[in-house]
C-alpha positions as a printed Julia matrix, in Angstrom:
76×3 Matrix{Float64}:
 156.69  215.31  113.08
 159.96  216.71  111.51
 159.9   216.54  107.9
 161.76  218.01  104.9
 159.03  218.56  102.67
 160.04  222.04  101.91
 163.42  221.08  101.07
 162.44  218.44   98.51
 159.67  220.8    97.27
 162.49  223.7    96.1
 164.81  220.75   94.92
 161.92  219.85   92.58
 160.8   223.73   91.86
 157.36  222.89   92.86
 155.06  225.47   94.72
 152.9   224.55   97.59
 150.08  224.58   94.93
 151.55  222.45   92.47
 152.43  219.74   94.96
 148.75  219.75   96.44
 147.57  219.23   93.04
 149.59  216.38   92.08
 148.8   214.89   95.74
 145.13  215.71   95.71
 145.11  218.07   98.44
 145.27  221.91   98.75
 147.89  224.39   99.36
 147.01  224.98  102.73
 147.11  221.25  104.02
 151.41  221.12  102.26
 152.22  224.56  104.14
 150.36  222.89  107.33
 152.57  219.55  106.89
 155.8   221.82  106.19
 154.82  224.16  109.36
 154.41  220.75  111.02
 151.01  222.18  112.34
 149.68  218.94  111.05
 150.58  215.25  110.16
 149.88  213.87  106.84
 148.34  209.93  106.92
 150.35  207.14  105.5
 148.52  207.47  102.58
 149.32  210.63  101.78
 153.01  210.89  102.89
 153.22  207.74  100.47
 151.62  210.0    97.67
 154.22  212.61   98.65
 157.28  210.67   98.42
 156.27  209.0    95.12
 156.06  212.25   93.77
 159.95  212.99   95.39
 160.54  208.89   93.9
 162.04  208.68   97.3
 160.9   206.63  100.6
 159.14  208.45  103.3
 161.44  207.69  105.89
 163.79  210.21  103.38
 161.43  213.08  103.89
 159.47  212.95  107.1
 161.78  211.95  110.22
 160.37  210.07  113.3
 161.18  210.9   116.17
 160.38  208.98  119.2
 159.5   211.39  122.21
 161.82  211.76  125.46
 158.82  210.72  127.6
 157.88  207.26  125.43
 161.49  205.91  125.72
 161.32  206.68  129.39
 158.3   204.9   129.81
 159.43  201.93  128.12
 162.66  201.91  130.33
 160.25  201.97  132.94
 159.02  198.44  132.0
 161.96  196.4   132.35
């Protein structure tokens, strides 16, 4: 998933560290999320964005894959 967590991170002048702390999670896990080597839950991208007092949509962007929206077209 696309996000912009490192770009609202520098806005805010927070390190990776800082952020996991006020999240509850570690360093590693908000350089994983900004790498996009790994999705955060809803819970957690909620915990983000509070932090950001933005919505999540603002920072992580969904994106629906080519092969999904083919499928659906599929259907009909």
């Amino acid at each position: 998933m696309k996000n912009r967590l490192k770009e609202f991170r520098e806005i805010f002048k927070l390190t990776q560290e800082q952020l996991g702390e006020l999240v509850g999670v570690s360093r590693q896990a908000i350089n994983s999320i900004e790498t996009e080597k790994f999705e955060p839950s809803i819970w957690l991208a909620y915990d983000i964005s509070k932090v950001f007092n933005c919505s999540i949509e603002d920072i992580f962007l969904l994106k629906i894959a080519k092969e999904n929206q083919d499928h659906d077209k599929a259907e009909v």
